[in-house]
C-alpha positions in Angstrom: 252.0 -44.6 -70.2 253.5 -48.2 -70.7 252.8 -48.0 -74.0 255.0 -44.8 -74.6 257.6 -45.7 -71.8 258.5 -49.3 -72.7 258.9 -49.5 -76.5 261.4 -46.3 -75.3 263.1 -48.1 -72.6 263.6 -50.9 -75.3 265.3 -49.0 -77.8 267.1 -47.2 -75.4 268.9 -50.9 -74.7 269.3 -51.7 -78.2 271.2 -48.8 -79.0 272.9 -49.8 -75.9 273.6 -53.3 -77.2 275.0 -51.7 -80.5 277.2 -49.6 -78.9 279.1 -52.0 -76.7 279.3 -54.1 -79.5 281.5 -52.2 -81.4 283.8 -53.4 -78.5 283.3 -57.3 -78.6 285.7 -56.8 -81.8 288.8 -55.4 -79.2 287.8 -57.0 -76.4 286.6 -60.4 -77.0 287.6 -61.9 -74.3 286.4 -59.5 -71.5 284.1 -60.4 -69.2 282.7 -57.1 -68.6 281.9 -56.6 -72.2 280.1 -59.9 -72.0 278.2 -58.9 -69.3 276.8 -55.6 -70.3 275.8 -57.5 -73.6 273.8 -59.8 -72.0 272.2 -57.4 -69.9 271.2 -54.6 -72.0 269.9 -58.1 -75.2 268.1 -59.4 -71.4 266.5 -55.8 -70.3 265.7 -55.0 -73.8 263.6 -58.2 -74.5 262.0 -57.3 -70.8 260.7 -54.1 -72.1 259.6 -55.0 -75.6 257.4 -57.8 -73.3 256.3 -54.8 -71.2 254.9 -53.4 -73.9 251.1 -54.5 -73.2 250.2 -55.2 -76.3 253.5 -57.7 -77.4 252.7 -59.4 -73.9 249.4 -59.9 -75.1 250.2 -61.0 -78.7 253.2 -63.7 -77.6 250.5 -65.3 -74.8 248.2 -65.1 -77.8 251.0 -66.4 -80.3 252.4 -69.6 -77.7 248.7 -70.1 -75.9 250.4 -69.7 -72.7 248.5 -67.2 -70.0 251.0 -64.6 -68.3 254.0 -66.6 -70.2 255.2 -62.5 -71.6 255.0 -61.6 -67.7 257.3 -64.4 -66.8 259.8 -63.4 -69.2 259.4 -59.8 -68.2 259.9 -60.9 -64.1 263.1 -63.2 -65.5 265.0 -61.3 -68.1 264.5 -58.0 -66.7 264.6 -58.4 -63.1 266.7 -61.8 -62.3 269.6 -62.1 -65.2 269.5 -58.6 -66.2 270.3 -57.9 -62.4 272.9 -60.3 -62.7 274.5 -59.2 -65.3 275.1 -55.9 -64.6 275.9 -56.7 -61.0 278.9 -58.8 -62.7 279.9 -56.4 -65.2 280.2 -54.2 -62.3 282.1 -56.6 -60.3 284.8 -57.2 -63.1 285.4 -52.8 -63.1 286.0 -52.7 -59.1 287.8 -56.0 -58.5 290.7 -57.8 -59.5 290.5 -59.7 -62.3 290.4 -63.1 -59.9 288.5 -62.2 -57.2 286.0 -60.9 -59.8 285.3 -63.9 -61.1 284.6 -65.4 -58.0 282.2 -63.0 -57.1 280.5 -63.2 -60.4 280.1 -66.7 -60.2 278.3 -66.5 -56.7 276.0 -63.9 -58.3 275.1 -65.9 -61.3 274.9 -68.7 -59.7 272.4 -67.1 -57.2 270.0 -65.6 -59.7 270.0 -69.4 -61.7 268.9 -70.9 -58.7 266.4 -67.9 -58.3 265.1 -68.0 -62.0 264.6 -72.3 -61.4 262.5 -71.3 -58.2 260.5 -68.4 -59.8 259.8 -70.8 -62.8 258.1 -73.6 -60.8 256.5 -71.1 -58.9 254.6 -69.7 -62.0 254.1 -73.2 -63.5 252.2 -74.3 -60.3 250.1 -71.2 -59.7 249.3 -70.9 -63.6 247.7 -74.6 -63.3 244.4 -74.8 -65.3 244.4 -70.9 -65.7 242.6 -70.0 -69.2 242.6 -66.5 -69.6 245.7 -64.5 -68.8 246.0 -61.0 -66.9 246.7 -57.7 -67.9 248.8 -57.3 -64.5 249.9 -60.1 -63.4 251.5 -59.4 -60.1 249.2 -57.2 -59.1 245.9 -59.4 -60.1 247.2 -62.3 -58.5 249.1 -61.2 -55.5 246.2 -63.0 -53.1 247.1 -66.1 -54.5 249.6 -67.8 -52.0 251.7 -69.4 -54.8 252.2 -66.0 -56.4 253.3 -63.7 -53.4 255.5 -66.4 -53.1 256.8 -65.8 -56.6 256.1 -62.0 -56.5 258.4 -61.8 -53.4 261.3 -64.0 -54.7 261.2 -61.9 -58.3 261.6 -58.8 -56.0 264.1 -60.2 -53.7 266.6 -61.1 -55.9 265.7 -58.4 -58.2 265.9 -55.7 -55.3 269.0 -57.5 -53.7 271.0 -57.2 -57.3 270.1 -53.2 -57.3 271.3 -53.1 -53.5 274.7 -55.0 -53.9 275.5 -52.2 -57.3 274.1 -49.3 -55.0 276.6 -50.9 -52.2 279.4 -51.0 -54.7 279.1 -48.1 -57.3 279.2 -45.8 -53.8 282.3 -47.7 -52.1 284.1 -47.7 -55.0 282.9 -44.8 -56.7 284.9 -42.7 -54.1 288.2 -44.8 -55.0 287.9 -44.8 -58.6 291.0 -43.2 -60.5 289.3 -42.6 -63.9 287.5 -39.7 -63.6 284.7 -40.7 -66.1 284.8 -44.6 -64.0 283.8 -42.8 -61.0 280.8 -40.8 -63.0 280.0 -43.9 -64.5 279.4 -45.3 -61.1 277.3 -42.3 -59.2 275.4 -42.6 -62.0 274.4 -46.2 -62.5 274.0 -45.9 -58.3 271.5 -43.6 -59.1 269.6 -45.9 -62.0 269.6 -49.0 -59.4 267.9 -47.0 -56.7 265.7 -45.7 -59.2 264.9 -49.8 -60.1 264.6 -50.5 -55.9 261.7 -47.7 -55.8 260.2 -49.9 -58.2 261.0 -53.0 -56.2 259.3 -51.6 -53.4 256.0 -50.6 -54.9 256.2 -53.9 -55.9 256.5 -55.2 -52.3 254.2 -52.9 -51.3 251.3 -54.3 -53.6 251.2 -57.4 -51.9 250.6 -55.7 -48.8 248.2 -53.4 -50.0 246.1 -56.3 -51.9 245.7 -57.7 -48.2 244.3 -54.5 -46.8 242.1 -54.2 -49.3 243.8 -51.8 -51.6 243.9 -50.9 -54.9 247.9 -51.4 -56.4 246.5 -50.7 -59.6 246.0 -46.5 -58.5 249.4 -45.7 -58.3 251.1 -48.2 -61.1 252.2 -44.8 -62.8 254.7 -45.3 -60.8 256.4 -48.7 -62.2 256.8 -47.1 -65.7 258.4 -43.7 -64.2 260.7 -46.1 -62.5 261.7 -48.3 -64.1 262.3 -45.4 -67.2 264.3 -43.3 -65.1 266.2 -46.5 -63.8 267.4 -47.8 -67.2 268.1 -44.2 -68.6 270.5 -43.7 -65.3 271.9 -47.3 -65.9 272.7 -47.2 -69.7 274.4 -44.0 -69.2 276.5 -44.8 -66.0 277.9 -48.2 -67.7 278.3 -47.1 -70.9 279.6 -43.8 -69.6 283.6 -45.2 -69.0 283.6 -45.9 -73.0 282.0 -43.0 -74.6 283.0 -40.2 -71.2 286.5 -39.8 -72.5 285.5 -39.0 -76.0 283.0 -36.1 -74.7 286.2 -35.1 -72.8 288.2 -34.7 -75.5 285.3 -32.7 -77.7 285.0 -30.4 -74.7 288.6 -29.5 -74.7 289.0 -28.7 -78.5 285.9 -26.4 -78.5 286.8 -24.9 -75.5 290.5 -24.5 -77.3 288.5 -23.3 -80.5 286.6 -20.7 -78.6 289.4 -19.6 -77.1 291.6 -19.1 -80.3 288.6 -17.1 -81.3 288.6 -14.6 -78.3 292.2 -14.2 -78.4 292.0 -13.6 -82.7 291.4 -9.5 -82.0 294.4 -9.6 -80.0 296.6 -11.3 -82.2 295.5 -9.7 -85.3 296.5 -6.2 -84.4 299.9 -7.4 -82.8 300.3 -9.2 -86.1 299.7 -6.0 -88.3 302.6 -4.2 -85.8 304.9 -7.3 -86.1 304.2 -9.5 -88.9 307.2 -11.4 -87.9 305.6 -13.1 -85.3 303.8 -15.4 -87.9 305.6 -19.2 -88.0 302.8 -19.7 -91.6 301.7 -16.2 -92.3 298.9 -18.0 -94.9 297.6 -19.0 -91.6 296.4 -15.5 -90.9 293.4 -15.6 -93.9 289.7 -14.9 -92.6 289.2 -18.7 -93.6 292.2 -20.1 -91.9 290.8 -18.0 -88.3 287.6 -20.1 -88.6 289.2 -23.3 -89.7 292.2 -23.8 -88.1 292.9 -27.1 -88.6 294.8 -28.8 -85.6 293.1 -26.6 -82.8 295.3 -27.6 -79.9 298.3 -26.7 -82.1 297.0 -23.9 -83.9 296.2 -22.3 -80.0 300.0 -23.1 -78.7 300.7 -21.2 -82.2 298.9 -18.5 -81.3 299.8 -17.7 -77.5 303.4 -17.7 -78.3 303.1 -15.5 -81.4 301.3 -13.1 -79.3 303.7 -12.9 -76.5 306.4 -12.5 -79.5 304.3 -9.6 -80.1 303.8 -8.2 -76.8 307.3 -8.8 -76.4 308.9 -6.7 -79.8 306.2 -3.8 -78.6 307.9 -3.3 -74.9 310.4 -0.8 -76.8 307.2 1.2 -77.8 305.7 1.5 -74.3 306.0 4.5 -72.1 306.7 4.4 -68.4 304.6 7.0 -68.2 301.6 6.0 -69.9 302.0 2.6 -68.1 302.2 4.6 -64.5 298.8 6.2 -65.8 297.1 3.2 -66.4 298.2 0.9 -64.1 297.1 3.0 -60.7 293.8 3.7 -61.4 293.7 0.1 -62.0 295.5 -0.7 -58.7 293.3 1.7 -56.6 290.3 0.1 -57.8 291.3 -3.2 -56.9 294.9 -4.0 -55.7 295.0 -7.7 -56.4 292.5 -8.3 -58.9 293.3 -9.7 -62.6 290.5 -8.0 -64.5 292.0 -4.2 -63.2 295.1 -4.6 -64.2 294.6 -6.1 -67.7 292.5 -2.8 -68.4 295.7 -1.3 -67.3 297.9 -3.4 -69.6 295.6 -3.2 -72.4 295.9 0.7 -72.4 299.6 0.3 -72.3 298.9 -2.1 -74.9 296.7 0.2 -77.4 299.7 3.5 -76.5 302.3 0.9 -77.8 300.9 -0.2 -81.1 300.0 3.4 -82.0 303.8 4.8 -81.4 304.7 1.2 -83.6 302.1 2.5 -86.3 303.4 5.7 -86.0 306.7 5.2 -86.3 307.7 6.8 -83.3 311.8 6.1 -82.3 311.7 3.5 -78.9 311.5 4.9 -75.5 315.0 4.5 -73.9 313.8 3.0 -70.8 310.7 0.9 -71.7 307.7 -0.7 -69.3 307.2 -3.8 -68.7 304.5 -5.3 -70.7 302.9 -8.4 -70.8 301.0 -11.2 -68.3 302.9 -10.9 -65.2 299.8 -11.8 -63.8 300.8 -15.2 -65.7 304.3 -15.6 -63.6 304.6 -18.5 -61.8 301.8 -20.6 -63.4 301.8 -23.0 -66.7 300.6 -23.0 -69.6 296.8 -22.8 -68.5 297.3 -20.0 -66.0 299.1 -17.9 -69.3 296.3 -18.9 -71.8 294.0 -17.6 -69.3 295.7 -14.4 -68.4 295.6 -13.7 -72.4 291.8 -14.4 -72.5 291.3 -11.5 -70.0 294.1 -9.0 -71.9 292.0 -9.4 -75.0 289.2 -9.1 -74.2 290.3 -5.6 -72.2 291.9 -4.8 -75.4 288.6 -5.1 -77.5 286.8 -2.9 -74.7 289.8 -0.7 -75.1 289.7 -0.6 -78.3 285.4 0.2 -78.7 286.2 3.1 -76.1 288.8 4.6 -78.6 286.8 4.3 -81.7 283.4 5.7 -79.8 285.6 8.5 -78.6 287.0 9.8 -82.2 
């Protein structure tokens, strides 16, 4: 499993580490940019050395026992910690008070890093042969609890503070994708404290007699779910907007496509309406060009439309339609675009036919829409088309 998960995990940060470096160009000089490279290049390293067989070669390699564990217990638990913990700091904190909490942090996890490195160099004394789990081999050994529970202390105390702070200021945040960004890298460093724990909990198992080694399934679930959660929530304010952005212009494209029926038959009644009529080719429906535009284009053309067909449509037929439509349900939008939709289909037949104007003619258009903006009207003409296909499959089914 540690074979599959870390090598993952480690490319996972390295793609990580690209990314934000695209940014070190723009922002050279931020500190949060700084941080999150020196985290995802410290994390990275600490899963390529998880990787059971690299952790054996570099031992191997240097002819140091358990030397890949300590740089798997310093990189990825103690200044990875810190590091995100101060990139973090730097989003929720002006920029001076950040940098006083970032220097506590760092300063903590150096001081932590000394202590865990003298700790290792005195238990590993006269040791020949290294071990395939370090902690969890040697967790009888007083000098390495003492160095198992310092490595999960400050490792489990970094994951605490971003918990602490991704929540408090997660509910504050004004950027929309920030706020994501936070939930979800609260969720990664909880994911990184379960594995803190099991860790904690080894040491009390070994002393019962216990076997840590039955449920270590657990420290590569963890600690993948963990980094997956964390790369996503603190890369998440860079790359969120973007996936915004792509969301709005299909949804705009899908739109424009739903309301082409609508506007292709009020365009064969009106060809006026057209600001580029080359724009109204098969290929120019499927590649509009500047969607957002293109969209804007096409609502007002069809209520151009829907506006030069109001002389066409018949009280009458309008009265028919609209209280069936009212009867079935009085306040509903889906009802009464049916209704509008048959005034609509009457209208463009007396225009095709070149009947002369009714003298008093119905109102006709999305008065559902009144009141609202431009949303609420593109909205209203999503449900009159697609009434006016179903309209218009009734009338050819019934011929």
């Amino acid at each position: 499993m540690k074979s599959v998960v870390f090598p993952a995990c480690a490319v996972l940060c390295a793609l990580a580490l690209l990314y934000r470096l695209r940014d070190l160009r723009r922002q050279r000089n931020d500190p949060t940019v700084r941080a999150l490279l020196l985290a995802f290049f410290c994390k990275g390293i600490s899963f390529t050395l998880s990787t059971p067989s690299v952790s054996e070669a570099v031992d191997a390699r240097l002819g140091v026992a358990d030397l890949g564990a300590l740089g798997i217990h310093l990189l990825g638990g103690v200044a990875s910690s810190a590091a995100f913990l101060a990139a973090i700091v730097y989003w929720v904190y002006p920029p001076e008070t950040a940098r006083r909490h970032a220097a506590v942090r760092l300063l903590v996890a150096a001081v932590c890093a000394v202590a865990m490195l003298t700790l290792w160099a005195a238990a590993g004394t006269g040791a020949q042969q290294r071990s395939a789990h370090y902690l969890l081999q040697n967790a009888h050994r007083p000098l390495v609890a003492a160095y198992l529970l310092l490595y999960v202390g400050a490792f489990g105390a970094g994951m605490i503070e971003i918990i602490r702070l991704c929540r408090r200021y997660g509910r504050v945040a004004g950027r929309q994708w920030l706020r994501r960004g936070l939930y979800c890298t609260a969720i990664g460093a909880s994911a990184c404290l379960v594995y803190c724990l099991n860790r904690l909990l080894s040491l009390v198992a070994v002393q019962c007699g216990l076997d840590p080694l039955e449920w270590e399934l657990l420290t590569p679930v963890a600690n993948g779910t963990g980094i997956l959660f964390l790369v996503a929530g603190l890369t998440m304010p860079s790359w969120g907007p973007t996936v915004s952005e792509w969301r709005r212009l299909v949804r705009n494209y899908v739109t424009y496509q739903r309301l082409h029926p609508l506007w292709r038959d009020l365009y064969a009644a009106v060809p006026d309406i057209a600001l580029n009529p080359h724009h109204a080719g098969r290929l120019a429906r499927f590649l509009p060009g500047d969607i957002s535009y293109r969209l804007y284009r096409r609502v007002i053309e069809i209520q151009d439309g829907l506006l030069a067909l109001r002389r066409y449509t018949d009280p009458a037929v309008a009265a028919d339609t609209r209280q069936p439509a009212e009867e079935a349900s009085p306040s509903g939008d889906r009802p009464y675009a049916m209704a509008q939709a048959r005034s609509l289909a009457s209208a463009l037949r007396a225009k095709r036919d070149d009947r002369p104007p009714v003298p008093t003619p119905a109102a006709l258009g999305p008065e559902a829409a009144k009141g609202g903006g431009y949303t609420e009207e593109v909205a209203w003409l999503v449900h009159l088309a697609r009434a006016y296909t179903a309209v218009r499959s009734t009338e050819r089914e019934t011929r």
